[in-house]
C-alpha positions in Angstrom: 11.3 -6.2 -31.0 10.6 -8.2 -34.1 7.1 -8.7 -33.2 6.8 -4.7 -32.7 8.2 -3.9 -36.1 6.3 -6.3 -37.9 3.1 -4.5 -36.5 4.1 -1.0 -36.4 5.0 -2.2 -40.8 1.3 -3.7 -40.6 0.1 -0.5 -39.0 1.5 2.2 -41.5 0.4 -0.8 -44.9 -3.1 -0.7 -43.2 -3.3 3.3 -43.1 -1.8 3.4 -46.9 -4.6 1.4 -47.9 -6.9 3.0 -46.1 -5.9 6.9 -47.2 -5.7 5.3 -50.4 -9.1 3.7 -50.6 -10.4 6.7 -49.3 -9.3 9.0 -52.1 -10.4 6.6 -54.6 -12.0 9.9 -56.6 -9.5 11.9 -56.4 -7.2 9.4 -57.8 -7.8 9.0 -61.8 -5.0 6.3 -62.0 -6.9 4.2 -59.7 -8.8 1.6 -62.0 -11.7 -0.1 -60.3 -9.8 -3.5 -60.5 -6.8 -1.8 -58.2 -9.1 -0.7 -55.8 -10.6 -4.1 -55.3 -6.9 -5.2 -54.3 -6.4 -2.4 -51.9 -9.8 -3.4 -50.4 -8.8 -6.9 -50.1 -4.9 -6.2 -49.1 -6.3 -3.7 -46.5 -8.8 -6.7 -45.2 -5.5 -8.9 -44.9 -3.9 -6.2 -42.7 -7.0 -6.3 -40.5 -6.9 -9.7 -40.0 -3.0 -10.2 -39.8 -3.3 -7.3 -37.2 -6.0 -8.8 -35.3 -4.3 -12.2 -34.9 -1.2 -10.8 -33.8 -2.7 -8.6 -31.3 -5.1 -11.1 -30.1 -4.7 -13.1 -26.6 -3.3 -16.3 -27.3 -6.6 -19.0 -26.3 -6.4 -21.4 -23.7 -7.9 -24.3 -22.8 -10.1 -25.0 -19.5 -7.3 -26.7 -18.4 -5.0 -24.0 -18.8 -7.5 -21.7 -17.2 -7.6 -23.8 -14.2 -4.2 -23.8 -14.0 -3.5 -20.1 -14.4 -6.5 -19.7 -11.6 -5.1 -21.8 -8.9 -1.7 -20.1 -9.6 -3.8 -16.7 -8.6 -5.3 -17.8 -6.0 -1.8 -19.3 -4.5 -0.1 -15.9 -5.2 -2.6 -14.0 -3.6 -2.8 -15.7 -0.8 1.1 -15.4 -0.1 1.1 -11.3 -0.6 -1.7 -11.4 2.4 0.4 -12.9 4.9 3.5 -10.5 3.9 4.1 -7.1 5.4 3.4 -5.1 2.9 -0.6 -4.6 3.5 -0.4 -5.0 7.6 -0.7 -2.9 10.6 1.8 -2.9 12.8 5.5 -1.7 13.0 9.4 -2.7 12.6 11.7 -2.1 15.3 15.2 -3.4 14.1 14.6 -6.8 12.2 11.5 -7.5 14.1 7.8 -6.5 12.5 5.3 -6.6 15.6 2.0 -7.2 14.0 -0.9 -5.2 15.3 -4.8 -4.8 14.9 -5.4 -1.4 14.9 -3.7 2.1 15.8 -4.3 1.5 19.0 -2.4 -1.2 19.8 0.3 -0.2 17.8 0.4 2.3 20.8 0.0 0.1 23.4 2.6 -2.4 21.8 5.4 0.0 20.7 4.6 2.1 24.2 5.8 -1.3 26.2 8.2 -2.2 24.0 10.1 1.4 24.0 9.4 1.3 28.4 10.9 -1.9 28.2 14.2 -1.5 26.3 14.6 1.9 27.2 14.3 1.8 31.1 16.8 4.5 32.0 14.6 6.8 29.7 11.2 6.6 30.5 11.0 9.9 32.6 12.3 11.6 29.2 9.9 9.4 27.5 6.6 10.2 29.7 7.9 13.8 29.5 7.7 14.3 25.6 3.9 12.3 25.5 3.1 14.6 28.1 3.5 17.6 25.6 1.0 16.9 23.7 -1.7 17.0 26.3 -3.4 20.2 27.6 -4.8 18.4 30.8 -3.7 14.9 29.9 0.1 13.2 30.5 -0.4 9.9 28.2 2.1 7.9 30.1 2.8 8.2 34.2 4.2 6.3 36.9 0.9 7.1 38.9 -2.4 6.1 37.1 -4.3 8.9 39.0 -1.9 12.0 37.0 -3.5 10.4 33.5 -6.8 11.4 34.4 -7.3 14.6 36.4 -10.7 15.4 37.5 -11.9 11.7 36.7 -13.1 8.7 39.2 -11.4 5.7 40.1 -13.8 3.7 38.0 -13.3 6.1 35.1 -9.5 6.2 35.3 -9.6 2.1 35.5 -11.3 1.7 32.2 -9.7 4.3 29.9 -6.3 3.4 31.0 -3.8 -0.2 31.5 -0.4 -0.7 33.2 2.7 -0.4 30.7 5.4 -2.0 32.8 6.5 -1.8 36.1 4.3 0.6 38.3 4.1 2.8 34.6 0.3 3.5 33.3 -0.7 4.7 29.8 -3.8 6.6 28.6 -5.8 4.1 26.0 -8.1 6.9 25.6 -6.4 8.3 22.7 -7.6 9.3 19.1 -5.4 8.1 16.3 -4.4 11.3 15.4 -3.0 11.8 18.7 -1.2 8.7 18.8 0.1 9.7 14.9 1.9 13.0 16.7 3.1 11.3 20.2 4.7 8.4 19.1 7.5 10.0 16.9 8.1 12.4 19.8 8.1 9.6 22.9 10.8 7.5 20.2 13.1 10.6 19.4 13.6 11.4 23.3 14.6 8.0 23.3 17.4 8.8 20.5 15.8 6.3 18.0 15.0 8.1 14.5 11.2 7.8 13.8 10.9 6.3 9.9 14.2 4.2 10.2 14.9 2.6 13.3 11.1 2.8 14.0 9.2 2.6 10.9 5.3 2.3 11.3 2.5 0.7 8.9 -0.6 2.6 10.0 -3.2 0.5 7.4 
């Protein structure tokens, strides 16, 4: 607080002199010996200001120092959560690569957990899809119209005889996955919570 008084007093003594110097002809008291100590008070200011303003200097050794610390900081906030893809179920964050697999990851973990629900579950991916179910306990239904071979690539077994479209567009997946988690009763953004990237 000090420090910003005494430079806020140092501001409004610098403009003084400067108004002052400025009007030097309109001011017929001002004798030319008085001017020269505004002029030289006024330089003071500058250099008073400048010195408290400036960034302390370190040396190389203190640069080092302040470096490494840096570098140690910044590589601590890039294994935290904060910057990751992936989601928190509970306590637990489930790291992921890409939107993707947080589909096929959050997918077997809500089959899983939520056995008795997974009709409900298929049911409420299922309305997102004009042609399509997303999630079905018979890998033919994802894909009608497509062949074997077809089917086999664009899709992978959830859990227990349960098959789920990997064929989906993130934007799809953004839209199904709060639906599929609120027909299981959990709250989408609190009991799920979801860190797209």
């Amino acid at each position: 607080m000090n420090c910003a008084i005494n430079n806020n007093e140092l501001l409004e003594e610098f403009d003084l002199y400067t108004q002052l110097i400025k009007r030097e002809n309109a001011l017929p008291w001002l004798t030319p010996h008085l001017f020269q100590t505004f002029l030289e008070l006024r330089d003071a200011k500058i250099k008073a200001l400048d010195k408290m303003t400036r960034p302390p200097r370190m040396s190389f050794q203190e640069m080092l120092a302040k470096k490494r610390a840096s570098s140690n900081s910044q590589a601590r906030v890039v294994t935290s959560n904060v910057n990751r893809i992936g989601y928190k179920f509970g306590d637990e964050f489930t790291s992921c690569t890409c939107c993707l697999d947080i589909w096929r990851k959050l997918l077997r973990k809500l089959w899983n957990d939520y056995p008795e629900k997974r009709e409900i579950m298929a049911a409420s991916a299922k309305r997102f899809g004009y042609n399509r179910v997303y999630v079905s306990s018979e890998r033919k239904s994802l894909f009608i119209g497509k062949n074997d071979r077809w089917i086999r690539v664009h899709s992978r077994e959830l859990v227990d005889g349960w098959y789920m479209d990997i064929n989906v567009t993130p934007e799809r997946i953004h839209k199904i996955l709060p639906a599929v988690a609120s027909s299981a009763g959990l709250k989408w953004g609190e009991d799920i919570v979801v860190i797209w990237g």
